[in-house]
C-alpha positions, -999 to 999 in steps of 0.1 A, spaced: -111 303 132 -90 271 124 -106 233 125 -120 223 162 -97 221 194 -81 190 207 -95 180 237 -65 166 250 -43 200 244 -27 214 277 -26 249 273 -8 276 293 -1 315 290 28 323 265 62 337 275 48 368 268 19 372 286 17 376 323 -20 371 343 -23 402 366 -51 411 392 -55 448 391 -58 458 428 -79 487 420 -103 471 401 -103 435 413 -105 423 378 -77 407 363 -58 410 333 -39 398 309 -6 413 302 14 413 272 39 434 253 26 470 253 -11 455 255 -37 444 281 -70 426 283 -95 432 304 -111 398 316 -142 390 326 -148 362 357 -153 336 331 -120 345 314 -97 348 345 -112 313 351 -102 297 323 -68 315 322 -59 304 360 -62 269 348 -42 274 319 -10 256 333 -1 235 311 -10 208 333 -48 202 328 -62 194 292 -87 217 282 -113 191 290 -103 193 324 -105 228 324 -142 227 305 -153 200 332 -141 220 363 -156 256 351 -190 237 343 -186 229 381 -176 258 394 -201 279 378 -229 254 380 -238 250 344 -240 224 319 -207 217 304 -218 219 267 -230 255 275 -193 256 291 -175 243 265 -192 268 236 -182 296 254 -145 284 265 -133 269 229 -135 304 206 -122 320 241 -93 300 237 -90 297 202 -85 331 198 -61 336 226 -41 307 208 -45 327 175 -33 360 188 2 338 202 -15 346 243 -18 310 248 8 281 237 5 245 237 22 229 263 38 193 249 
């Protein structure tokens, strides 16, 4: 795993990837080239917000509301989430 995340990055799905709700399971997924990944409900969370548009912050800040939890506890569990999505190409960051 690289040095800690910017704060400030705005992060959205690659070209690649596509975020897909599989209507027979109600889980989504995310799609890419020959590939899926399950997700869990904390995973299609962070990956709806993933627009390019919020910074991650943002995106820490409104899970810890949405889920009702502190947002350190948020934030531990959404950074190597991320990071690794980022490291596997998934996720790009938006300028």
């Amino acid at each position: 795993m690289s040095a800690e995340l910017s704060m400030d990055l705005r992060l959205k799905l690659a070209q690649k990837t596509r975020l897909r709700l599989d209507h027979k399971t109600g889980k989504y997924v995310l799609l890419f080239p020959e590939k899926g990944l399950l997700l869990n409900p904390t995973g299609a969370a962070i990956l709806k917000r993933c627009t390019g548009e919020q910074t991650l912050s943002a995106i820490i800040t409104a899970l810890s509301l949405e889920f009702a939890s502190d947002a350190e506890k948020v934030r531990a569990e959404v950074v190597p989430f991320v990071q690794r999505l980022l490291d596997r190409g998934l996720l790009q960051v938006e300028p």
